[in-house]
Residue frames as qw, qx, qy, qz and C-alpha x, y, z in Angstrom:
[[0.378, 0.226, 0.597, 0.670, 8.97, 0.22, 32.13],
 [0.153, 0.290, -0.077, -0.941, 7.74, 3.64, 30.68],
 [0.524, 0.486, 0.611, -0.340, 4.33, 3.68, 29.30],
 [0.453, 0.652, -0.529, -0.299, 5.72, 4.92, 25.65],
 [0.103, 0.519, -0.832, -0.164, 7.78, 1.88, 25.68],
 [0.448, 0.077, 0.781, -0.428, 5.49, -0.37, 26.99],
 [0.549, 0.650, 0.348, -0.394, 3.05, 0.66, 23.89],
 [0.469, 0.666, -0.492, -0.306, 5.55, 0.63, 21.09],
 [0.344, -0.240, 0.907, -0.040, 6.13, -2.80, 22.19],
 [0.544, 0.414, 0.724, -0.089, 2.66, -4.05, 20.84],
 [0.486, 0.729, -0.127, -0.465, 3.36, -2.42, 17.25],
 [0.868, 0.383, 0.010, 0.316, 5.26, -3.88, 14.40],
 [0.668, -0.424, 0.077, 0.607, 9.10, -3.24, 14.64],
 [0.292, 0.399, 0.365, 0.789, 8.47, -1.03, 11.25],
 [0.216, -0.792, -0.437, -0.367, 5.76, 0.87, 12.43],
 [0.433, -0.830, -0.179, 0.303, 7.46, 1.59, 15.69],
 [0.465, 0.113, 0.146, 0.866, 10.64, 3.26, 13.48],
 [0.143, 0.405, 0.451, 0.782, 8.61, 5.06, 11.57],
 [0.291, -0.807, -0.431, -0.280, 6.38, 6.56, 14.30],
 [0.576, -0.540, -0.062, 0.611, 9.49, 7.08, 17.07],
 [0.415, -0.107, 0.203, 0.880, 11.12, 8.96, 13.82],
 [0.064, -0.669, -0.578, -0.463, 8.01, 10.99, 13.13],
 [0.595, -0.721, -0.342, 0.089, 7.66, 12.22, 16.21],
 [0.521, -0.474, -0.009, 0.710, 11.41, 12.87, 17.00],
 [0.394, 0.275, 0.332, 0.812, 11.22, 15.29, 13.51],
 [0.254, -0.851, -0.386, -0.250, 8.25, 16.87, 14.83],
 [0.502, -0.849, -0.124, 0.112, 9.69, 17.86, 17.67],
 [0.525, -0.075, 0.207, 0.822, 13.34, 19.15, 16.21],
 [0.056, -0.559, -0.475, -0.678, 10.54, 21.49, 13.84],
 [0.384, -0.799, -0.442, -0.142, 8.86, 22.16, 17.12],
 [0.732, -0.338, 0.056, 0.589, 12.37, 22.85, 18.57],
 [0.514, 0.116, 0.228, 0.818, 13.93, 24.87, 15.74],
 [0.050, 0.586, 0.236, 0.774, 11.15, 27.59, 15.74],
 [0.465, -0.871, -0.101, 0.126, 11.03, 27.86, 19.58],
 [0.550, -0.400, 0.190, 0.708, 15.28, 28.75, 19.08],
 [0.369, 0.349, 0.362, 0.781, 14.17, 31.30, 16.27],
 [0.125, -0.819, -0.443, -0.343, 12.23, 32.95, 18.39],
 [0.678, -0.627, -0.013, 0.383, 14.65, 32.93, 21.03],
 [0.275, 0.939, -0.203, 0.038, 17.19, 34.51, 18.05],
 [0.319, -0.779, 0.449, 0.299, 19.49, 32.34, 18.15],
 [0.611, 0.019, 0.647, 0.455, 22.07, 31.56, 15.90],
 [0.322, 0.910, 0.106, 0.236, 21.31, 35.48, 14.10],
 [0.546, 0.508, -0.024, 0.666, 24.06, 37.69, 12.94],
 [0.430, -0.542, -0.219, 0.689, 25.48, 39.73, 15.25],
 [0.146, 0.985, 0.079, -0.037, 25.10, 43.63, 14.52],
 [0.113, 0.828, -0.543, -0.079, 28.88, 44.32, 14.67],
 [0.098, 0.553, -0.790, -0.246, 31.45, 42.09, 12.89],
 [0.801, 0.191, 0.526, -0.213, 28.84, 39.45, 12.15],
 [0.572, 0.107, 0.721, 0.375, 29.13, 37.22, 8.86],
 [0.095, 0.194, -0.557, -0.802, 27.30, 39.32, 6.65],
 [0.764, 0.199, -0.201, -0.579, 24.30, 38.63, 4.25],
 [0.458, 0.200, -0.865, 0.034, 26.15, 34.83, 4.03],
 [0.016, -0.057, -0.838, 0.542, 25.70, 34.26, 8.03],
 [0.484, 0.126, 0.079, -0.862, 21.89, 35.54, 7.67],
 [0.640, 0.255, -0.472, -0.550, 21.13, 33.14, 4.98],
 [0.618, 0.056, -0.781, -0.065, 22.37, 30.13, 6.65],
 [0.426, -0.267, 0.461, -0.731, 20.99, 30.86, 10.38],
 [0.878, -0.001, 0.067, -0.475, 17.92, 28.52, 9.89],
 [0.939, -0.025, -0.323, -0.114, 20.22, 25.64, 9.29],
 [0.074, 0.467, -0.589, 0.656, 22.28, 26.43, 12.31],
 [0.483, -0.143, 0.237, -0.830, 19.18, 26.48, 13.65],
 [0.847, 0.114, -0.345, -0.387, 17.98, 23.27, 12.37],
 [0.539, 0.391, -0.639, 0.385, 21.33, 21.68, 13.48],
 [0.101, -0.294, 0.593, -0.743, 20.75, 22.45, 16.98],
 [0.701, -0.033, 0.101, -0.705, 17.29, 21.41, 17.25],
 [0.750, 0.235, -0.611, -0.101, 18.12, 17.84, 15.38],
 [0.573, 0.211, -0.686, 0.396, 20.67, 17.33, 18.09],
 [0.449, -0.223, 0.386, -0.774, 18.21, 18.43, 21.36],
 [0.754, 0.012, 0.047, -0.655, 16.05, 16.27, 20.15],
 [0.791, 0.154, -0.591, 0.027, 17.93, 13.31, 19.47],
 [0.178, 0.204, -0.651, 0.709, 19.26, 13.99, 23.30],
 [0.109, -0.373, -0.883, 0.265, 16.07, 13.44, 24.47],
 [0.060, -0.433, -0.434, -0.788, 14.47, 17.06, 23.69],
 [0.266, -0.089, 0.470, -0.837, 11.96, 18.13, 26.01],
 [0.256, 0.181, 0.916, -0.250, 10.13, 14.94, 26.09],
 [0.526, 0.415, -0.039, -0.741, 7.55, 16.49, 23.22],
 [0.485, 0.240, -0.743, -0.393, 8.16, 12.87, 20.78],
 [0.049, -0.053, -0.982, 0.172, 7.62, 10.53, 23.62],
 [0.327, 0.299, 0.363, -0.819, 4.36, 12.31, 24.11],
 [0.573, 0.413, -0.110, -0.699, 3.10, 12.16, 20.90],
 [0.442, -0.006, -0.882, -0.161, 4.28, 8.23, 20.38],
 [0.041, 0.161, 0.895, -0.414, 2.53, 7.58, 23.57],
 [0.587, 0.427, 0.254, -0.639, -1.12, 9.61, 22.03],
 [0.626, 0.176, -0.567, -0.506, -0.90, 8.24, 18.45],
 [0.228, 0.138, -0.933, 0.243, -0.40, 4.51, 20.64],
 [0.097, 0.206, 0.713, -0.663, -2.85, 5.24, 22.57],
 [0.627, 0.313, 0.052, -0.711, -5.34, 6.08, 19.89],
 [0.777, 0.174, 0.587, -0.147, -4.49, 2.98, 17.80],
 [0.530, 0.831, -0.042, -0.165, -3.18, 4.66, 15.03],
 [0.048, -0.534, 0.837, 0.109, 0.10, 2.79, 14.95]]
């Protein structure tokens, strides 16, 4: 058994939602502005969307990130349940 899991074991079944889903938002946020730096999901220069496509980038962006992170992400929530666990703060 994974030491994350191991430690969300000895919380309450509320507490461990609410800290797993903390964690996974963090890291979608932590997600969505490493893929804005990366540029993606901007307007193409030729035959791109326009001012429209511009505006709604970031929740392209957002979209993607959500769904990394619910796939397991780059392992950036399990981390941080396994420190907050580890301090007691759960």
């Amino acid at each position: 058994m994974s030491p994350v899991l191991h430690t969300l074991q000895s919380a309450s079944p509320h507490a461990q939602v609410r800290l797993r889903s903390a964690a996974s938002a963090l890291e979608a946020q932590f997600l969505s502005e490493m893929l804005k730096a990366t540029r993606v999901a901007e307007p193409r220069e030729s035959f791109g969307g326009g001012a429209g496509e511009a505006q709604f980038a970031s929740f392209m962006r957002d979209a993607y990130a959500e769904k990394l992170a619910e796939a397991g992400g780059i392992g950036l929530a399990d981390r941080i349940v396994a420190a907050m666990e580890e301090r007691g703060d759960v």
